[in-house]
C-alpha positions in Angstrom: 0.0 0.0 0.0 1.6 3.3 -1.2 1.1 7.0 -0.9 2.6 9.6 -2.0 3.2 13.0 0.1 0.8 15.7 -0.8 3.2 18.4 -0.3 6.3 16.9 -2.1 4.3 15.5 -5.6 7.7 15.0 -7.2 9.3 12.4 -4.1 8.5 8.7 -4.9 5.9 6.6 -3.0 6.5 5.3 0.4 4.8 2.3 2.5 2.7 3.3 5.4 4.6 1.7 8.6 1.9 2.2 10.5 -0.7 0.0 8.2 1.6 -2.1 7.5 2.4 -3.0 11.3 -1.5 -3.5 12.2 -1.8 -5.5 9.3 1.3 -8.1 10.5 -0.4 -8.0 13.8 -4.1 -8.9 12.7 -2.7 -11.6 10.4 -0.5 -13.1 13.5 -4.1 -12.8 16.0 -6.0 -14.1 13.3 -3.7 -17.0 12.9 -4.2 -18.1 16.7 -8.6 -18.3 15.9 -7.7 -20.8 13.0 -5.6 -22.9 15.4 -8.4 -22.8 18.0 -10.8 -24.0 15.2 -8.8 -27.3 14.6 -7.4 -27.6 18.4 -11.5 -28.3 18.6 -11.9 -25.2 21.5 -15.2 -23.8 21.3 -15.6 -20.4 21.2 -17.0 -18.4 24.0 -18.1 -19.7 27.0 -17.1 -18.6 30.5 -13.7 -19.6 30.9 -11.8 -16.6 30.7 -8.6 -18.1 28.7 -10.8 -19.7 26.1 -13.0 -16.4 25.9 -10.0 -14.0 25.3 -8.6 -16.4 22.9 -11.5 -16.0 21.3 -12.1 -12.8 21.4 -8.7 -10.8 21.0 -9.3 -12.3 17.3 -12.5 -10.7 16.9 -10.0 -7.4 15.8 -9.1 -9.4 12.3 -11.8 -9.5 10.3 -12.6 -5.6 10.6 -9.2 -4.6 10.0 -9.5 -6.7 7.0 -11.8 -5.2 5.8 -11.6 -1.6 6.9 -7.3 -1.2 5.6 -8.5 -3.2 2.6 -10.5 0.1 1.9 -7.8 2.1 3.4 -5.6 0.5 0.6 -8.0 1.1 -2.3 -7.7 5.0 -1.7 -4.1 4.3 -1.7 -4.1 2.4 -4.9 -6.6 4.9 -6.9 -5.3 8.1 -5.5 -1.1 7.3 -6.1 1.6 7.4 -9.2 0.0 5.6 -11.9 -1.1 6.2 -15.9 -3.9 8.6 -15.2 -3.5 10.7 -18.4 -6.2 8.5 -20.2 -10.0 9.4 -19.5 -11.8 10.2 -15.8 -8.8 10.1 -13.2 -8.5 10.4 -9.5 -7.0 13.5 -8.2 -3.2 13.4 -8.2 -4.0 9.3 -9.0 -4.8 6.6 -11.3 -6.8 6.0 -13.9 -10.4 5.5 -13.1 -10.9 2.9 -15.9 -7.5 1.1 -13.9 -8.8 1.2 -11.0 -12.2 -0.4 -11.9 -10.4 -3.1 -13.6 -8.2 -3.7 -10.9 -10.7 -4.2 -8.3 -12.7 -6.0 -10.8 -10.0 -8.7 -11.2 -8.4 -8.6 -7.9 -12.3 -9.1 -6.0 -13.2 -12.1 -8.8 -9.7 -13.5 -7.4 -10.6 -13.7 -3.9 -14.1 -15.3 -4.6 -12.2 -18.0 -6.7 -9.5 -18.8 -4.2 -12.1 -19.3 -1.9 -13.8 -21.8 -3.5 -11.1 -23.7 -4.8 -7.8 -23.7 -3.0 -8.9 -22.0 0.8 -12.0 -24.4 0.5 -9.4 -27.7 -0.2 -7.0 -25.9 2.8 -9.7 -26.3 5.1 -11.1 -29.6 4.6 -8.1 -31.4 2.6 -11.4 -32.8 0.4 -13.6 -31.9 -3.1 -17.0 -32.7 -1.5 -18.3 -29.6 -2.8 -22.0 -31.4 -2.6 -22.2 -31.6 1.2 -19.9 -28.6 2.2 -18.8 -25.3 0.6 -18.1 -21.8 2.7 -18.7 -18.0 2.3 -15.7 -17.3 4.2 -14.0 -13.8 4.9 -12.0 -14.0 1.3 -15.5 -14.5 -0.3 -16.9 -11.5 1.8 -13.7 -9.4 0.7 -14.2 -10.6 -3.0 -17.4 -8.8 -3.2 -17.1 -6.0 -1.4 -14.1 -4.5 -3.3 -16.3 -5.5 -6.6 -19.0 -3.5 -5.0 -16.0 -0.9 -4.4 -15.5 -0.6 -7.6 -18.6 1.5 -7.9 -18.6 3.2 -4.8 -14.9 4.9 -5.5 -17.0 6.8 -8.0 -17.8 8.9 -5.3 -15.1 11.6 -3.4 -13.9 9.7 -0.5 -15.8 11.9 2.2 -19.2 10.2 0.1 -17.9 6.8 0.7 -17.4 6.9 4.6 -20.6 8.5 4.9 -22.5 5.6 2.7 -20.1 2.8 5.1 -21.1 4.5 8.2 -25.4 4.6 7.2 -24.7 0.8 6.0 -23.3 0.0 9.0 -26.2 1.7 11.0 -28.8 0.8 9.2 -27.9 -3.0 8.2 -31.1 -4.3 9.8 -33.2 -2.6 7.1 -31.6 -5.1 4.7 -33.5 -7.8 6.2 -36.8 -6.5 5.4 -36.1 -6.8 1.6 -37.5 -10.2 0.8 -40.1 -9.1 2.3 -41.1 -6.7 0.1 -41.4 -9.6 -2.6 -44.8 -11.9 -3.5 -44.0 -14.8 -1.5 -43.9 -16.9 -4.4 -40.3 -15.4 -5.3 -39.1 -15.2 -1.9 -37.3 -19.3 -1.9 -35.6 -18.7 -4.5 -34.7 -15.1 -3.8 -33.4 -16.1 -0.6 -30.9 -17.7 -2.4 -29.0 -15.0 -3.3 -30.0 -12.2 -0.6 -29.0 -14.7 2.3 -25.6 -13.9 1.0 -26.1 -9.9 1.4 -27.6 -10.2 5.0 -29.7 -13.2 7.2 -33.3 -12.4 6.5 -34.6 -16.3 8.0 -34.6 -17.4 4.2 -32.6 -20.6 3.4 -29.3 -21.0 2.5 -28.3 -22.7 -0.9 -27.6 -26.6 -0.4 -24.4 -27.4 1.0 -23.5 -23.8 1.8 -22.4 -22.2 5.0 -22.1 -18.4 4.9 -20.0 -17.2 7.1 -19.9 -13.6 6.2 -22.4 -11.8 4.3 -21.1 -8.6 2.5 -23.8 -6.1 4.8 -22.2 -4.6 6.5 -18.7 -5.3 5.7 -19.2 -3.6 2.4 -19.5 -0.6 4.8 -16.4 -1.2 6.9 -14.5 -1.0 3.6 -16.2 2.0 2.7 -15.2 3.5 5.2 -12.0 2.7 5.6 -11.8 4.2 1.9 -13.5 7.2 3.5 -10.8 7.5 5.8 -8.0 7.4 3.6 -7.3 11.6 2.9 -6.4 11.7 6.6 -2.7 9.7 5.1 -2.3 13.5 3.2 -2.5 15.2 6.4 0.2 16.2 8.7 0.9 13.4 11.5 0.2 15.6 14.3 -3.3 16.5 12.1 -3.7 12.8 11.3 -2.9 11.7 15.2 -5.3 14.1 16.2 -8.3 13.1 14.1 -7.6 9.3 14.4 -7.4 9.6 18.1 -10.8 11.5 18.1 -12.9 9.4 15.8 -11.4 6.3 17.4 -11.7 7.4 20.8 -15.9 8.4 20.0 -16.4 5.3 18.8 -14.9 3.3 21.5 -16.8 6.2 24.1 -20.0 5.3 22.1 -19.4 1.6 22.8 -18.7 1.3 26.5 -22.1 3.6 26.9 -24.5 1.7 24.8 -22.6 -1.5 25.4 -22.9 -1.5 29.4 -26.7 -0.9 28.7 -27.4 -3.4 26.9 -24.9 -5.7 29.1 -26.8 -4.7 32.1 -30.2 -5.8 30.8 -28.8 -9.5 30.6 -30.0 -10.5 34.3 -30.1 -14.1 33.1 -27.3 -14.8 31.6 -24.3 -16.9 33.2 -21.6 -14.6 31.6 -20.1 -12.1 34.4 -20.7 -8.6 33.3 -17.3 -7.8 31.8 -17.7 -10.6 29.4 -21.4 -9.8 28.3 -19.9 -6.2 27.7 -17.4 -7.8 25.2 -19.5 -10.7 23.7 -20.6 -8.8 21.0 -22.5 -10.6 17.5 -20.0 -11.1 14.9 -22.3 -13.0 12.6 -23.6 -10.9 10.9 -21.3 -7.7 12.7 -23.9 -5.7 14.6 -22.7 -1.6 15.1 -21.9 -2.6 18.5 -19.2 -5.3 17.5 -17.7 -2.7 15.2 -17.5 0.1 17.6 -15.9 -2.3 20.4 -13.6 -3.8 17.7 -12.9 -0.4 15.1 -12.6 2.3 17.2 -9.3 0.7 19.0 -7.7 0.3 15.4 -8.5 3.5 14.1 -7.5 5.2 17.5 -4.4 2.6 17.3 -3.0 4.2 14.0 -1.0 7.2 15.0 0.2 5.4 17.7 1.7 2.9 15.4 3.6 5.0 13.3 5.4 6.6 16.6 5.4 2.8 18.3 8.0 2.0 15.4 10.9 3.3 16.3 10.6 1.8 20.1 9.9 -1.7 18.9 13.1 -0.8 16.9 15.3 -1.1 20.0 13.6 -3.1 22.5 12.5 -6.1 19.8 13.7 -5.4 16.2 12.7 -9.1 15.9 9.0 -8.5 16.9 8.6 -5.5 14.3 10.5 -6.9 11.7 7.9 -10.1 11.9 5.2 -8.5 11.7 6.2 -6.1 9.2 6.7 -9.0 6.8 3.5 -10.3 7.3 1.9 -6.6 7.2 3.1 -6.3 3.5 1.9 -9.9 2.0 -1.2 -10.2 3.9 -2.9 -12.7 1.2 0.5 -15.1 0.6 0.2 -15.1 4.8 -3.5 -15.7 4.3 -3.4 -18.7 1.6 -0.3 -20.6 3.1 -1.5 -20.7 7.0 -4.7 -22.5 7.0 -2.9 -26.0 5.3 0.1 -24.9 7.1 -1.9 -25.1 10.5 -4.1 -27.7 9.4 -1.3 -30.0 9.1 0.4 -29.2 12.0 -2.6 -30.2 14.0 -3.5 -33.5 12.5 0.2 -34.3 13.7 -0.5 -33.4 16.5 -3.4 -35.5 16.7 -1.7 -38.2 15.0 0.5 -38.3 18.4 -1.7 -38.0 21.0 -4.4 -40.1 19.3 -3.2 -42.3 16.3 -4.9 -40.7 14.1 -4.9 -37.4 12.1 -8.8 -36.9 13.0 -9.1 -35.9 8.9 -12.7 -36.9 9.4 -13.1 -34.0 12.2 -12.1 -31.3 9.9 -14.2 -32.9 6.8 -16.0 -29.3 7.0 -13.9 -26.6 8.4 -13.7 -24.3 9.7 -17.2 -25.8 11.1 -14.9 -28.5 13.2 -16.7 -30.6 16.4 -14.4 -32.6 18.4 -15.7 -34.8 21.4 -14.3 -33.0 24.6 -12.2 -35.8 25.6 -10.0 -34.9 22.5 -10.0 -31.5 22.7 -6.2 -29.6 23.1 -5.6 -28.1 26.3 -4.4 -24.5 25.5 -1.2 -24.8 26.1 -1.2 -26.7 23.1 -3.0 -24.0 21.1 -0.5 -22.0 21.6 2.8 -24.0 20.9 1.4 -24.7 17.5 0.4 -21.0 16.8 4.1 -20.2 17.6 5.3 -23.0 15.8 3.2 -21.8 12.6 4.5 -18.6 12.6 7.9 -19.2 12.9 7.5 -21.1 10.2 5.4 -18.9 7.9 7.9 -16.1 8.7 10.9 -17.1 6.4 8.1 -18.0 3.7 6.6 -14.8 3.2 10.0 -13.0 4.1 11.3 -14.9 0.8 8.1 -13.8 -1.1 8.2 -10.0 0.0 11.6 -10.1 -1.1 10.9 -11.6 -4.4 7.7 -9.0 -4.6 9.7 -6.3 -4.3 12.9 -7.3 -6.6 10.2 -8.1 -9.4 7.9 -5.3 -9.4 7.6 -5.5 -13.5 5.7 -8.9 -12.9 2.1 -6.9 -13.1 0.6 -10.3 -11.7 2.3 -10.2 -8.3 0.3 -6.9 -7.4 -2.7 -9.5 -6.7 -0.8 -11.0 -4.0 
């Protein structure tokens, strides 16, 4: 993700640290979920290790898709051929840019049906089993993106932020339809948002594009605040960030303290928010950290610098090959833990994982957490030197046009 300095047109593109850095560190959180689904831990629940596990991951998927917006204003709005038709200010092409999000969204959607699908399963049975996973969800939403960045940027956050708000509205559509139409509607809208339709046969969706399409927009919205002046850029990312999380803890303690009956203590209904589909709450507990997190990261640099060179340089790598990360870690961790499995039990337990990320294990079998862990650090020590060779490969060959997908 480049940008180029507003006030010095005529310097060559840089890499934002900062994005860059948040990125590594989603990618390495999200990594220790994906361990928990095969290590057969549910989620939730009202042990406090399992819960945190849990939930420190619930960061990923909005950071996903929220920099993923971030980095289409980077892409549109930096050095590129823009002398040919409609162009973005001081930017591309808009005809590129289309095309590129075009290509790059029809890419996700086929990777995750074809080689993330096999990586989670390690089978074809596309009759019993197929998932509208986050790559899916991203897939569509930068094609959707690819309309939307008609729009100035201001335009966009504003449509993200009344998607986000409004998303229940989007259940009501079906109804609006005779209810003769409505089965076979269903099978497409369940996709945008749950309206109590059915799914397609065989399909699990797992994210539906409302309202992450809105996330992204606004993380596209967002994107002009990279022109400003860090201490303008701290200042206005600390605000927003710091309403949203304000917003949060007031609504969120509300609606915590109207759950007399449930058996979670009170911090943990506070922080148990619905993922599936995101509700605003989820996103104001889980955005308003990372935006408010942002200026922090670019001065946090130069202190992980000299007290863990190793940590930042880690991450770093990650931060800047998020995809490669993404489509090597799931068979990387899936193998790992039917090894695991293989010594402790004699057997992989393929037949466990026959439709993950959906995995039941009987609780005898399930991995103590410990475990968990030692194979999420195991997984990323190995996935470091992997994407370290590919970043350096990305960067020697930037005439290969292809390797801007990954």
């Amino acid at each position: 993700m480049t940008l180029t300095d507003s006030s010095q047109p005529s310097r060559p593109t840089t890499r934002i640290i900062s994005v860059d850095l948040l990125r590594g560190i989603v990618m390495v959180l999200m990594a220790i979920d994906h361990v928990r689904v095969y290590s057969g831990i549910p989620a939730g629940g009202t042990d406090y290790g399992v819960f945190f596990t849990r939930w420190v991951t619930n960061f990923c998927a909005p950071a996903f898709a929220f920099l993923a917006g971030t980095g289409i204003f980077f892409f549109a709005h930096s050095g590129g051929a823009a002398s040919a038709g409609v162009a973005f200010r001081n930017g591309r092409a808009r005809k590129e840019v289309v095309r590129y999000l075009l290509l790059r969204g029809f890419l996700l959607v086929f990777l995750e049906l074809t080689v993330i699908r096999f990586s989670w399963t390690f089978n074809f049975d596309y009759a019993h089993f197929t998932l509208a996973g986050i790559i899916w969800m991203l897939g569509w939403c930068m094609i959707g993106m690819a309309a939307l960045s008609a729009f100035p940027p201001i335009v966009v956050g504003i449509i993200g932020i009344a998607i986000v708000a409004g998303q229940t509205l989007f259940a009501d559509v079906p109804g609006l339809l005779p209810s003769s139409l409505q089965k076979s509607f269903g099978y497409l809208w369940e996709f945008v948002y749950p309206s109590g339709l059915s799914w397609p046969p065989g399909v699990v969706i797992l994210y539906v594009l409302v309202p992450w399409i809105g996330v992204m927009a606004m993380g596209y919205g967002i994107g002009p605040l990279f022109r400003l002046d860090p201490a303008g850029r701290r200042r206005i990312c600390l605000w927003i960030g710091g309403t949203a999380i304000a917003l949060y803890l007031a609504i969120g303690c509300i609606y915590a303290a109207r759950q007399p009956g449930s058996k979670l203590p009170f911090l943990l209904r506070l922080l148990n928010q619905r993922k599936y589909p995101a509700s605003p709450l989820f996103l104001l507990m889980t955005l308003g950290p990372l935006v408010a997190v942002l200026p922090w990261a670019e001065r946090v640099t130069g202190r992980l610098s000299r007290i863990g060179g190793i940590i930042k340089e880690v991450l770093l790598v990650f931060g800047r090959v998020p995809l490669f990360f993404y489509l090597l870690h799931i068979p990387t961790i899936h193998l790992g833990c039917m090894m695991i499995n293989y010594f402790r039990e004699g057997s992989g337990g393929s037949s466990w994982y026959a439709t993950a990320p959906d995995v039941w294990m009987p609780p005898d079998h399930r991995w103590p957490l410990w475990l968990l862990y030692l194979e999420w650090a195991m997984d990323i020590f190995f996935l470091y030197f992997l994407c370290r060779w590919f970043a350096r490969y990305k960067n020697a060959h930037g005439e290969k046009r292809w390797l801007k997908f990954l």
